[in-house]
VEXTI-599479 format. One record per residue (C-alpha): residue number from 1; y, z, x. Coordinates in nm, 4 decimals, always signed. Last residue first. Layout:
num; north; up; east
NUM; Y; Z; X $
...
END
This chain:
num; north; up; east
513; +10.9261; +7.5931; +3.8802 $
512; +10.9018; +7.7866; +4.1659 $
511; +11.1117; +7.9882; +4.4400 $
510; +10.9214; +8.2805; +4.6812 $
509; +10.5813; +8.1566; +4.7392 $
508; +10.4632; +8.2830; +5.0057 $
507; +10.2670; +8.1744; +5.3396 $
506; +10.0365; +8.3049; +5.6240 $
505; +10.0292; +8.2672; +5.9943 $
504; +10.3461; +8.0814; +5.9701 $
503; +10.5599; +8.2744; +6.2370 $
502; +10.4520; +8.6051; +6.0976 $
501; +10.7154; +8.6521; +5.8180 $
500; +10.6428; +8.3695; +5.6423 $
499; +10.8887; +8.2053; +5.3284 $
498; +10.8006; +7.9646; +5.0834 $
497; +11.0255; +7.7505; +4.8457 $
496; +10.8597; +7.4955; +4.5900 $
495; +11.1028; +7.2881; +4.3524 $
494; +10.8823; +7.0084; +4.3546 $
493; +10.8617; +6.8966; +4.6643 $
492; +10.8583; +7.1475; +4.9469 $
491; +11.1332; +7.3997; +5.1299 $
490; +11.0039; +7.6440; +5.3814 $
489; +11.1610; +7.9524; +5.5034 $
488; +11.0867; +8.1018; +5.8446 $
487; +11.1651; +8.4843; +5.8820 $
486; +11.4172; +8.5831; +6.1205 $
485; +11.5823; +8.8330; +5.8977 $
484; +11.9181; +8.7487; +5.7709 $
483; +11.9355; +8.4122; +5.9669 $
482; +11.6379; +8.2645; +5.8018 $
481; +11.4896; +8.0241; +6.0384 $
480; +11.5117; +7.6930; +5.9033 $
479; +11.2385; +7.4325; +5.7278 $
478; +11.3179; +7.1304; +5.5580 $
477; +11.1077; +6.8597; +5.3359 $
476; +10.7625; +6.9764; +5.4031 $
475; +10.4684; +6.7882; +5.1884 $
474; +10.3297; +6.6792; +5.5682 $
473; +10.0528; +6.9581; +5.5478 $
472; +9.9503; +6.8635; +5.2156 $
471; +9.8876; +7.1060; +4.8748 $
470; +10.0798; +7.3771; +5.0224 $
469; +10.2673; +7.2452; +5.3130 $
468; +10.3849; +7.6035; +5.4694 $
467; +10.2110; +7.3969; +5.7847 $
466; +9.9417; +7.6899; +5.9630 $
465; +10.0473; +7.9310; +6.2046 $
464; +10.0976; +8.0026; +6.5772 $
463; +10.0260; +7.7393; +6.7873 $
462; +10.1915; +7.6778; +7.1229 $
461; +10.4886; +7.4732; +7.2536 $
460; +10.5832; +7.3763; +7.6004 $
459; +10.8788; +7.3000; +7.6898 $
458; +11.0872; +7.2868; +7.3766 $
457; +11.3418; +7.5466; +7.4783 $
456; +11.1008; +7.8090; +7.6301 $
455; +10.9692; +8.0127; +7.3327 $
454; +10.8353; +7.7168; +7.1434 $
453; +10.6486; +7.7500; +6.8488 $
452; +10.4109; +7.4770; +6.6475 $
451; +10.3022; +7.5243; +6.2845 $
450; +10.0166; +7.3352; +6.2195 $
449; +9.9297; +6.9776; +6.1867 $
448; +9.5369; +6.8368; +6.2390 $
447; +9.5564; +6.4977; +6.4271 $
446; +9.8251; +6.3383; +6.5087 $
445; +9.6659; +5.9662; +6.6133 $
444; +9.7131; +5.8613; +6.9322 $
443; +9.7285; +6.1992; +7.0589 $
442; +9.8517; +6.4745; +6.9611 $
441; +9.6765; +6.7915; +6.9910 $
440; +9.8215; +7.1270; +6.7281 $
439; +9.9795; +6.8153; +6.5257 $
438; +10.3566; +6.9232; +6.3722 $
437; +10.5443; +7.1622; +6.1497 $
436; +10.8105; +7.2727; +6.3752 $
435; +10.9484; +7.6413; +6.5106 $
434; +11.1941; +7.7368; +6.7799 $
433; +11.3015; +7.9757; +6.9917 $
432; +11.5459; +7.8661; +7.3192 $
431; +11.8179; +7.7512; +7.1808 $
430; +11.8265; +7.9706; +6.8923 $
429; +11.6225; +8.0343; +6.5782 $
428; +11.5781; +7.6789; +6.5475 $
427; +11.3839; +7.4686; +6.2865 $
426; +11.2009; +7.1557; +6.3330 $
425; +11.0449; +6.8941; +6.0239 $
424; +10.7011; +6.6766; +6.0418 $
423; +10.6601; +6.6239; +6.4054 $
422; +10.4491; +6.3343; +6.4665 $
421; +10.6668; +6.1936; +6.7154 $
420; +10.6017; +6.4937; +6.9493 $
419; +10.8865; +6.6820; +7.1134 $
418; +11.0757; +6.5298; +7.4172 $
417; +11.3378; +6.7579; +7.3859 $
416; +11.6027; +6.4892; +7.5319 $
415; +11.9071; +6.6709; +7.6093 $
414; +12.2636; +6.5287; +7.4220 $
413; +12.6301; +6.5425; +7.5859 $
412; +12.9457; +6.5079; +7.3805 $
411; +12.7952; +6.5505; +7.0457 $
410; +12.8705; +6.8807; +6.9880 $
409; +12.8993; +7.0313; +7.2566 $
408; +12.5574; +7.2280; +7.2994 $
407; +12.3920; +6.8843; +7.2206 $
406; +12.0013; +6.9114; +7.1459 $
405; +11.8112; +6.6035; +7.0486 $
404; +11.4484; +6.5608; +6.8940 $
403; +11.2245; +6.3566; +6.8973 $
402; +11.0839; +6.0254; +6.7290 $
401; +10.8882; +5.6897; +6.9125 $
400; +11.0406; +5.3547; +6.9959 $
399; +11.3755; +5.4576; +6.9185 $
398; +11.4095; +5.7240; +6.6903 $
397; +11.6073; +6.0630; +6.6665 $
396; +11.5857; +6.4463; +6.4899 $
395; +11.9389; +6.5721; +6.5949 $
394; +11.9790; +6.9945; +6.6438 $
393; +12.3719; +7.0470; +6.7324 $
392; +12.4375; +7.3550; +6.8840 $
391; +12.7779; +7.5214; +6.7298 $
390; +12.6410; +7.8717; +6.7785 $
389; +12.5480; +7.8944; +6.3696 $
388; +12.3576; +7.5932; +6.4534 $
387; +12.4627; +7.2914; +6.3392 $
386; +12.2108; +6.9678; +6.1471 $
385; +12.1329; +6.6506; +6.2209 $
384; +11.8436; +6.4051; +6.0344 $
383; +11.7115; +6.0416; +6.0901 $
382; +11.9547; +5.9093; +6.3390 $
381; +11.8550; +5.5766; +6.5282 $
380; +12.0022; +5.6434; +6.8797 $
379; +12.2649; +5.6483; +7.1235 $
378; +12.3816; +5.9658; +7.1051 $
377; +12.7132; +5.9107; +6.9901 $
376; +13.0675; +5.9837; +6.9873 $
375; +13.4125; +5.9913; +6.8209 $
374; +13.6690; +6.2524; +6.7503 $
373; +13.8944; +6.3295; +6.4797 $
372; +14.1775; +6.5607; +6.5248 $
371; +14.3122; +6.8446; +6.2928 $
370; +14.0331; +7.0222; +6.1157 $
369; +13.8204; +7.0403; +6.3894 $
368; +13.6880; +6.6648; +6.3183 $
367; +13.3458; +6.4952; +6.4268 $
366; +13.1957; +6.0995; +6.3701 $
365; +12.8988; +6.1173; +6.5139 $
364; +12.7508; +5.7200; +6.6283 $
363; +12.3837; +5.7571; +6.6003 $
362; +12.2708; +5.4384; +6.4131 $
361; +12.2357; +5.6172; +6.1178 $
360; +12.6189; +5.7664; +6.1001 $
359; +12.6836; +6.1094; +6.1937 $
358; +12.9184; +6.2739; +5.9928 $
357; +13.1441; +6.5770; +6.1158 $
356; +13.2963; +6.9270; +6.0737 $
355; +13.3968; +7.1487; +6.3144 $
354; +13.4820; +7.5126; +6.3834 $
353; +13.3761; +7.6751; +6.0695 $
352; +13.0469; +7.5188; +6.0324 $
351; +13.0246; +7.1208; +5.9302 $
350; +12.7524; +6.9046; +5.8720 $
349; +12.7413; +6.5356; +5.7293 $
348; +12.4308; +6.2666; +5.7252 $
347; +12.4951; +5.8833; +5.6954 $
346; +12.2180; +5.7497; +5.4608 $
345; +11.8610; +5.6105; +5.5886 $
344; +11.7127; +5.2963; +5.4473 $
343; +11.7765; +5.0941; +5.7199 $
342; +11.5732; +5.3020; +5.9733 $
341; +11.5702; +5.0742; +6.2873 $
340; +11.8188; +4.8630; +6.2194 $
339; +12.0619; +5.1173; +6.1909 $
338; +12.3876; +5.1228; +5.9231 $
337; +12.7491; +5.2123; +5.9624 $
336; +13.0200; +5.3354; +5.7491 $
335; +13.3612; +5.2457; +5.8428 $
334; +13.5940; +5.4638; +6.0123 $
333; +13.9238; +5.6629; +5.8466 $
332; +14.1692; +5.9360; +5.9848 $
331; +14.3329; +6.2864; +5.9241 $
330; +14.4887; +6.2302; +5.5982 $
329; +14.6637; +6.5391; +5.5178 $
328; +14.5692; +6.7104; +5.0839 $
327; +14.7933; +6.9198; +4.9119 $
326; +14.5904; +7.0155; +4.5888 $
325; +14.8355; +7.3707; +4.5376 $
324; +14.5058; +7.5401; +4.4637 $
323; +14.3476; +7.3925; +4.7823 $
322; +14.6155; +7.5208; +5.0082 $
321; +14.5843; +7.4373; +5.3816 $
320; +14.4002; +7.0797; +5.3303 $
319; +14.2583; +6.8844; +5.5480 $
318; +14.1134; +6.4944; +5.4600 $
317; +13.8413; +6.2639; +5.6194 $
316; +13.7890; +5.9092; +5.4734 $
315; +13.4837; +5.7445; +5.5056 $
314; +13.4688; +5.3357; +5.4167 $
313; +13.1693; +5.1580; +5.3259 $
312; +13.2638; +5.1599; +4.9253 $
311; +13.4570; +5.5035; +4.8903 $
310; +13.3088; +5.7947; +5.0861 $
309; +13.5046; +6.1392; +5.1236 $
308; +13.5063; +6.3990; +5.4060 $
307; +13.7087; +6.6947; +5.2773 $
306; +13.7852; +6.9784; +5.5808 $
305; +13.9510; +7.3468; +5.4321 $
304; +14.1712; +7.5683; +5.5555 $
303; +14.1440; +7.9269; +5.6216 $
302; +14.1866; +7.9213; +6.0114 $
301; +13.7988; +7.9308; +6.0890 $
300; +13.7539; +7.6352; +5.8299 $
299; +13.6009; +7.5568; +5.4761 $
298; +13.3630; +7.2430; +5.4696 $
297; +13.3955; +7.0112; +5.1640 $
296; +13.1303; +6.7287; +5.2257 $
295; +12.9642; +6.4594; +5.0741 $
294; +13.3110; +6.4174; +4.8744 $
293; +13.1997; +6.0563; +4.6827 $
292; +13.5528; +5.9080; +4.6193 $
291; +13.8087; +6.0274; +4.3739 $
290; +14.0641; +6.1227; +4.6223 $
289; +14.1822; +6.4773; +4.8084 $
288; +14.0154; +6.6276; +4.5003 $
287; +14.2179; +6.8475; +4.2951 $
286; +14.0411; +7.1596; +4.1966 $
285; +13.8588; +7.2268; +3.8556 $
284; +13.7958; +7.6371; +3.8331 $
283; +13.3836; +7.6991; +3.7928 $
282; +13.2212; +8.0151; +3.5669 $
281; +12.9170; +8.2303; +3.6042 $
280; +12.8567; +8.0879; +3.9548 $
279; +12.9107; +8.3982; +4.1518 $
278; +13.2403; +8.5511; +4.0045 $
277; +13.4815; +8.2970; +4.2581 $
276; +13.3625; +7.9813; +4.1349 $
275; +13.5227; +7.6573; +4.3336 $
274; +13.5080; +7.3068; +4.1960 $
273; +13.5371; +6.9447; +4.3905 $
272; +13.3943; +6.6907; +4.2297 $
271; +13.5825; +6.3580; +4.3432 $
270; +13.3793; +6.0884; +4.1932 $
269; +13.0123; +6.2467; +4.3471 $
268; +13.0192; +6.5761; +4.5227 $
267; +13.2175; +6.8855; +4.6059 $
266; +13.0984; +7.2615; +4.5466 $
265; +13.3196; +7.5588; +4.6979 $
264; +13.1100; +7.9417; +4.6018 $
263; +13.2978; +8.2369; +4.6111 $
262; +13.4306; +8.5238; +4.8755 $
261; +13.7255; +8.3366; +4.9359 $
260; +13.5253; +8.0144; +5.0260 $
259; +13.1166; +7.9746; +5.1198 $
258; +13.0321; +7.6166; +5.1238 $
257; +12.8444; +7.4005; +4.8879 $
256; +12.8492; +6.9995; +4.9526 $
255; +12.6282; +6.6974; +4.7843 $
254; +12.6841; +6.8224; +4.3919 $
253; +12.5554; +6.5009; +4.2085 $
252; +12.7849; +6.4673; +3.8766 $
251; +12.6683; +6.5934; +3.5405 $
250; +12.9112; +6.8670; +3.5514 $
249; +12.9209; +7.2374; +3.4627 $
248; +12.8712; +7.4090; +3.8180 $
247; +12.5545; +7.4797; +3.7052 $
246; +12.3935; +7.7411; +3.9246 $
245; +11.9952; +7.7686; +4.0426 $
244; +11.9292; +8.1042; +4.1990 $
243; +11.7158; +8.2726; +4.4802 $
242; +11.6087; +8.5754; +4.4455 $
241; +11.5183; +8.7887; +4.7815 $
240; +11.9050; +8.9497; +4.9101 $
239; +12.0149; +9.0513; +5.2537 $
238; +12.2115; +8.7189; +5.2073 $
237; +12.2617; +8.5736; +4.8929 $
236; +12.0645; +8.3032; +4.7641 $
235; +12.2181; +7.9807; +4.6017 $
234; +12.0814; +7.6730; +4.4952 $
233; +12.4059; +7.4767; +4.3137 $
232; +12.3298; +7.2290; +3.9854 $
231; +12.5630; +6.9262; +3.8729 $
230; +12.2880; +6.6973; +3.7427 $
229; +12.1690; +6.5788; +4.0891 $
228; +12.1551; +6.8910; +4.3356 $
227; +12.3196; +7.0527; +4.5552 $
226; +12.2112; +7.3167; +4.8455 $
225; +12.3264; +7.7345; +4.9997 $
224; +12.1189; +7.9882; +5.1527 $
223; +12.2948; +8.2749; +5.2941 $
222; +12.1799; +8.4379; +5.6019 $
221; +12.4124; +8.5803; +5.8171 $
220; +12.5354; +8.3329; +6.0178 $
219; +12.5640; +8.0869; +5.7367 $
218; +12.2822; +7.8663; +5.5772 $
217; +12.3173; +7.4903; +5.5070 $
216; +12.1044; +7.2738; +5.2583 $
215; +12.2732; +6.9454; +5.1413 $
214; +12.0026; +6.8808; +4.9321 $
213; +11.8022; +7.0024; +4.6960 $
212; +11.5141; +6.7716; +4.4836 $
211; +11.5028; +6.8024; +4.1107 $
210; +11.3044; +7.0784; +3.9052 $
209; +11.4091; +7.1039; +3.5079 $
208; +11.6730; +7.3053; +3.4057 $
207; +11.8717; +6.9737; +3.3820 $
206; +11.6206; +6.7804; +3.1671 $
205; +11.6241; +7.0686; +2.8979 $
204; +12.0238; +7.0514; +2.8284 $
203; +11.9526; +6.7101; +2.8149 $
202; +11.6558; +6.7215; +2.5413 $
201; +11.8730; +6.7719; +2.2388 $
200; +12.1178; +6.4476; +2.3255 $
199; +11.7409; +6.2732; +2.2898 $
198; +11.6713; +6.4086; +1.9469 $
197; +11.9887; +6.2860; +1.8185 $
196; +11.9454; +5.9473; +1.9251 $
195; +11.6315; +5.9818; +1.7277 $
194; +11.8129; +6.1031; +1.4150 $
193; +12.0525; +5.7746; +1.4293 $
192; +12.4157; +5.7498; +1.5405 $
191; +12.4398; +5.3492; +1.5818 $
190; +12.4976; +5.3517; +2.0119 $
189; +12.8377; +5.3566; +2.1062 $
188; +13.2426; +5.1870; +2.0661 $
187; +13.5588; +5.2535; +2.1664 $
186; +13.8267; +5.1914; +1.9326 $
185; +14.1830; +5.0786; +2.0728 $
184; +14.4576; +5.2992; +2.2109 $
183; +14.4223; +5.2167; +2.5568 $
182; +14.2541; +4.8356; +2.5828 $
181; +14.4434; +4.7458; +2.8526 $
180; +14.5214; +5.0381; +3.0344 $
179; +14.1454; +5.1035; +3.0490 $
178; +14.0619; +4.7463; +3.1400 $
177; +14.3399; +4.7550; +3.4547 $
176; +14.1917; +5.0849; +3.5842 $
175; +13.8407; +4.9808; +3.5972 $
174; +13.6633; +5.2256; +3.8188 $
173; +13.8521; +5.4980; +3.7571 $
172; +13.9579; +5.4652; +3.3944 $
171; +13.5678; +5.4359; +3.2874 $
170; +13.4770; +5.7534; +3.5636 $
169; +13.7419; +5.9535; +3.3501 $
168; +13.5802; +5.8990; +2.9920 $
167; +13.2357; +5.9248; +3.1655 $
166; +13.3192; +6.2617; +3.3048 $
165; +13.4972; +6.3363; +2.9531 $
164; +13.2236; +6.2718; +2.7000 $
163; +12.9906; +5.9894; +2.6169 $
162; +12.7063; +6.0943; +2.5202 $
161; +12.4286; +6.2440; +2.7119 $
160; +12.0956; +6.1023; +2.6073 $
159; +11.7544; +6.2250; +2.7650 $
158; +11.4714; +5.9863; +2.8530 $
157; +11.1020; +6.1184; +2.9336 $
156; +10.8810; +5.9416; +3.2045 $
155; +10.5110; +5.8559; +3.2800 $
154; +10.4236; +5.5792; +3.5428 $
153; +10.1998; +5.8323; +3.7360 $
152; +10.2808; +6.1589; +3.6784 $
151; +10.6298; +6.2420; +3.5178 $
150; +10.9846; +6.0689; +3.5911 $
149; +11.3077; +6.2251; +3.4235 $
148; +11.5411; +5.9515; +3.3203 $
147; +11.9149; +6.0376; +3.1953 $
146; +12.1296; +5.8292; +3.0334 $
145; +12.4609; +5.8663; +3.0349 $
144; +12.7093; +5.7045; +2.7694 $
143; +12.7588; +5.3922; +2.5920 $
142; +13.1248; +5.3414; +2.6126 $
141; +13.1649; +5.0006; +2.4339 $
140; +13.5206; +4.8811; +2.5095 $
139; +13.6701; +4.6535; +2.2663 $
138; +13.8723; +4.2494; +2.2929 $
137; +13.5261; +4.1578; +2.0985 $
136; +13.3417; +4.3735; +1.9698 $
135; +12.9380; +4.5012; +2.1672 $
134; +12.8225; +4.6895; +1.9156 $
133; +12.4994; +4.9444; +1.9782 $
132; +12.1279; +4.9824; +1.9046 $
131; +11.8817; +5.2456; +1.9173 $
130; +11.8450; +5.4656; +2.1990 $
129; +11.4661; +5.4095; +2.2870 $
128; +11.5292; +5.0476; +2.2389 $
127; +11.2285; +4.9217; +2.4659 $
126; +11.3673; +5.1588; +2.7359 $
125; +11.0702; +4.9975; +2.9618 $
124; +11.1792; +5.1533; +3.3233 $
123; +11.0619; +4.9161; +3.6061 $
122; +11.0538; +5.0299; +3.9337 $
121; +10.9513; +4.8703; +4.2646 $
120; +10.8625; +4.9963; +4.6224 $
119; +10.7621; +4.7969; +4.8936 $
118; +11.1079; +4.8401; +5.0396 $
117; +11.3603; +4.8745; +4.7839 $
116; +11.3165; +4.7692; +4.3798 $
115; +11.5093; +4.7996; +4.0793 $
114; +11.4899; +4.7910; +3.7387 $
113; +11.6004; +4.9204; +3.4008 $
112; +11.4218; +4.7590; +3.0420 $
111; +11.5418; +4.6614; +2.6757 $
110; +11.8890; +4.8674; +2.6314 $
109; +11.9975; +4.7133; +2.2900 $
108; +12.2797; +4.4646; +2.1157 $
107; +12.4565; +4.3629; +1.8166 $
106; +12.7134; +4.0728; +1.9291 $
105; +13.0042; +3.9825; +2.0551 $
104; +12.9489; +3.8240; +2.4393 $
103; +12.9379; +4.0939; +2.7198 $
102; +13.1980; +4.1362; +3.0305 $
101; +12.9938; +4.4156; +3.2408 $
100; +12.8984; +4.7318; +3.3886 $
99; +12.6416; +4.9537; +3.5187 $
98; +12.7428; +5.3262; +3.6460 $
97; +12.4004; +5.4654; +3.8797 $
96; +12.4099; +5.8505; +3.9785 $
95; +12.2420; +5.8350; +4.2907 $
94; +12.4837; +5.7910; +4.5896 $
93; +12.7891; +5.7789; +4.3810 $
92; +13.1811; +5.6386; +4.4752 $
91; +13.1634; +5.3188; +4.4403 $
90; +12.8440; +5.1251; +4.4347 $
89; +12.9123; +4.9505; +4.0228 $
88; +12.5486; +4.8194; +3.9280 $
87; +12.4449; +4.5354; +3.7332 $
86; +12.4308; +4.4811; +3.3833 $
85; +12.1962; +4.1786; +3.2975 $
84; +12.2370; +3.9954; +2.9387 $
83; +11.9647; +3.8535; +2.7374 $
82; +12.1214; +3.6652; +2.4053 $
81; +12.2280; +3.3453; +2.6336 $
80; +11.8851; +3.2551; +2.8049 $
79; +11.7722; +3.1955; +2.3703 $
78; +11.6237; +3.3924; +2.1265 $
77; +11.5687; +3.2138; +1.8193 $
76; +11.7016; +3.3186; +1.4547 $
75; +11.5224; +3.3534; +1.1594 $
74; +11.6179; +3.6746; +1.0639 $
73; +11.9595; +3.7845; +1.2667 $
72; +11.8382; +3.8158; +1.6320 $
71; +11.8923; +4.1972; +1.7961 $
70; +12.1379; +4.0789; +2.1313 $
69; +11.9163; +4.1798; +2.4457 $
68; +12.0319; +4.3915; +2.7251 $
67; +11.8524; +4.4233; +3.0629 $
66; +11.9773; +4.7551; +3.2798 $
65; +11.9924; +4.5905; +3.6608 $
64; +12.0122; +4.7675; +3.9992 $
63; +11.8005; +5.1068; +4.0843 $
62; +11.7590; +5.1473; +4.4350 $
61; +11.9587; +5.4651; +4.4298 $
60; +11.7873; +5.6577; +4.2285 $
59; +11.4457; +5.5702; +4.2139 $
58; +11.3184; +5.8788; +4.3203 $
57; +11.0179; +5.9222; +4.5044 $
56; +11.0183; +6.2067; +4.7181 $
55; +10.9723; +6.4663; +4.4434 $
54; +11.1127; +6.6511; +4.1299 $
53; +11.2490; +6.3134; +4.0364 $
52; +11.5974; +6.3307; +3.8421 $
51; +11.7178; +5.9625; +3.7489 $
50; +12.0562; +5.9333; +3.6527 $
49; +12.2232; +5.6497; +3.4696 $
48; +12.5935; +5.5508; +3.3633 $
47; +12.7329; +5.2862; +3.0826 $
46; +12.9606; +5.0361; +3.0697 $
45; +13.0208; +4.7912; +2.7987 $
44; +13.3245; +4.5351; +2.7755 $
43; +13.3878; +4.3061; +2.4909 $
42; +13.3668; +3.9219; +2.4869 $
41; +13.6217; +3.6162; +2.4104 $
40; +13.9661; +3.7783; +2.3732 $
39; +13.9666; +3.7658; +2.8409 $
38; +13.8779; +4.1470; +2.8916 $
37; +14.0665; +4.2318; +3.1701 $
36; +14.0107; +4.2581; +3.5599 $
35; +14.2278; +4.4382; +3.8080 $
34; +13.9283; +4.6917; +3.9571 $
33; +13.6187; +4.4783; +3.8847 $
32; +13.3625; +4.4814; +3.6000 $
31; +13.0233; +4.4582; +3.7536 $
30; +12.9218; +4.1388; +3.7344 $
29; +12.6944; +4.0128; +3.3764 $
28; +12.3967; +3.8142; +3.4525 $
27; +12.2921; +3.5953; +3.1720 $
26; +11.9488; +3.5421; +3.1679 $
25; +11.7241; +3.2602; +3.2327 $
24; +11.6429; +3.4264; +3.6053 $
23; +11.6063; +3.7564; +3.4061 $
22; +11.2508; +3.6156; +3.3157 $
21; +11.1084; +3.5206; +3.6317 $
20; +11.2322; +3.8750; +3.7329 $
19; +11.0402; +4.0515; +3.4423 $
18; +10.7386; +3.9344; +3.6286 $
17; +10.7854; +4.0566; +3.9307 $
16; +10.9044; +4.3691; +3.8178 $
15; +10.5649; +4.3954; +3.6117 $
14; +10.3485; +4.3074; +3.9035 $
13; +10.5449; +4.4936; +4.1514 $
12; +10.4909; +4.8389; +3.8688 $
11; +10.1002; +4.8922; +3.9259 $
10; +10.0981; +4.8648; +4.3097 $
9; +10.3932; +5.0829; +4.3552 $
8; +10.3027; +5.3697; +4.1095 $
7; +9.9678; +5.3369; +4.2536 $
6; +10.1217; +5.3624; +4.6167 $
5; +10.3553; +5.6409; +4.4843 $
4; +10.1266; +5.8295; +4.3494 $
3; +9.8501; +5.7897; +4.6699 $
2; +10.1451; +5.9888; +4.9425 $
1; +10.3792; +5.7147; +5.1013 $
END
């Protein structure tokens, strides 16, 4: 944890802490399930959030409760009863958070937004930022999204996206029985006021602002492809040196982007799946083989295409032959699994033409070639996996102490590289060349980092450059050998991309802010 995140740490577990004691006397509301209806006595609100950190510390998905409290007619008392707790829907999202809940009548507003994982808490104060809204009884209140972009320290800026049709069609999703039963009737928002106003301004602003890629995959030849929160694509072309940032025109968390008839294919969060054949200027809506969380949409040697989808715990992999006629085959289901070791790491996909897989945390790969799935593992805590162009599989893996993994097969047979546990992030050129950010004489302790190069396969490694980390030698999130011309490229917090052309002997900046 780098010194912003331990202040930010130390200064908000007092607070959370603290607000707990107080949500105990409050009114928890559960998420709103599947078949339920609103009873005559209270209304329904539901509402979505999305944080978009530049960095590593993003609250995202740790977030849990939005606290409500009903404004108090003069001389009235506040009482347990007019706080009310949303807590969070996990369906078909990773980061962007949908809170909802069975609320008493009443005038209401968004007080505070918490959540805490690890030895890290947040507390948002919203403090009525947004002005108040109606909670009516036998009513929907749609509130919109919300959209937090953390500064320095415990700085922040809200944006305000009202509701519109993503939310319209994530509300009949999730609760399928309260949208057919309240069809037809008002739905209700925040009071329109000049500040609300000033915060639906800033949105547009919040998603041209930096937010962490992921996803990253490069073909053969050397295009660069990621996703982002907010809907946005990373995309450099092979041969070329600009690198550009795409809105596929969603608010939804692109996870997947694959080259596909000579376009871009994006999937993501509640069944976004969109293809742009003219370079990102405009997107064409697909059907989605379900509405789930597509963390992958991987086109195929034969022309088809591979969909592997996440509902709840349960992964569903698709094929389709014809994504414009939306004909989706079922190829098989497993369960999501979790590792002791690093609990709060997600289940990783991959794909190249040939094959496309997950591989779960605990190390069990779950792999496809478009018409069979097949199961194995390599019989360790997972922290990242990734295909070379050749089909090699390149697994960064924990028991006692990190390496790295090699399978040529994937997955069917895995060599122990044997690299150092201190290694920050490895990159192949091929199975034999190979580049990580790591300490020049480990020992106990890792000492000074550089960047490390192996010529033999990982036997013995030698140093040839400095870590592209420009302000810290760990601050290295992903590193791969650029398939158009062999140079390394970088990819840091912040937006930052660098790129060196003499095996990390010197450094530039190619992508900013």
């Amino acid at each position: 944890m780098n010194p912003t995140s331990r202040s930010i740490s130390r200064l908000l577990h007092g607070l959370v802490l603290l607000l707990a004691a107080l949500l105990l006397a409050a009114c928890s509301a559960a998420p709103i399930a599947p078949e339920q209806t609103l009873t005559g006595q209270e209304g329904a609100v539901v509402m979505k959030l999305i944080t978009n950190s530049p960095g590593e510390t993003d609250p995202a998905e740790t977030l849990s409760a939005v606290r409500l409290e009903r404004v108090l007619e003069s001389g009235e008392k506040q009482t347990g009863r007019d706080i009310v707790v949303l807590t969070r829907t996990r369906k078909a999202t990773y980061t962007t958070a949908v809170f909802s809940g069975m609320v008493a009548p009443g005038r209401y507003i968004i007080k505070s937004i918490t959540g805490a994982s690890g030895n890290m808490s947040y507390f948002y104060p919203i403090d009525a930022k947004f002005g108040s809204f109606d909670v009516v009884r036998g009513e929907v209140t749609l509130l919109g999204t919300l959209l937090i972009q953390p500064r320095l320290g415990t700085r922040f800026v809200v944006a305000y996206v009202p509701p519109e049709a993503e939310l319209q069609k994530t509300f009949e999703t999730l609760y399928p029985a309260l949208a057919a039963q309240t069809r037809g009737r008002p739905q209700h928002g925040f009071v329109p006021t000049l500040d609300l106003d000033r915060r639906a301004a800033l949105a547009p602003q919040v998603k041209r602002l930096a937010s962490i890629w992921h996803g990253l995959t490069q073909t053969a030849d050397g295009e660069f492809m990621a996703g982002s929160k907010l809907g946005k694509v990373l995309w450099r072309k092979s041969g070329e040196s600009r690198w550009k940032e795409l809105d596929v025109g969603s608010w939804r968390e692109v996870l997947s982007v694959r080259p596909y008839r000579g376009g871009l294919l994006a999937a993501g969060e509640e069944g976004l799946l969109r293809h742009s054949s003219d370079e990102g200027l405009t997107w064409k809506s697909l059907v989605p083989p379900d509405d789930g969380l597509i963390q992958l949409a991987q086109p195929m040697r034969d022309g088809g295409v591979v969909a592997i989808s996440r509902r709840d715990s349960l992964w569903t992999v698709y094929a389709s032959k014809d994504l414009d006629a939306g004909v989706w085959q079922k190829l098989g289901e497993f369960s999501d699994s979790r590792s002791i070791n690093v609990p709060w790491q997600r289940s990783m996909s991959f794909g190249q033409p040939e094959r496309a897989g997950v591989m779960m945390p605990n190390g069990d790969l779950h792999a496809t070639d478009g018409r069979t799935l097949f199961r194995s593992s390599n019989g360790r805590s997972t922290l990242d996996v990734n295909a070379l162009p050749d089909g090699t599989l390149v697994s960064q893996t924990v028991v006692m102490t990190k390496t790295t993994l090699l399978s040529p097969d994937w997955g069917q047979t895995w060599a122990d590289l044997d690299t150092s546990r201190f290694v920050v992030t490895i990159a192949f050129k091929d199975r034999q060349t190979a580049y990580a950010v790591g300490p020049v004489a480990p020992s106990l302790m890792p000492g000074k980092l550089g960047l490390m190069t192996t010529r033999d396969g990982g036997r013995s490694w030698s140093q040839t450059g400095s870590s592209p980390g420009m302000t810290n030698p760990y601050a290295v999130r992903q590193m791969m050998v650029d398939r158009a011309d062999g140079s390394l490229i970088a990819f840091l917090p912040e937006n930052l991309i660098v790129r060196s052309t003499d095996e990390g002997k010197s450094w530039k900046i190619v992508k900013d802010n």
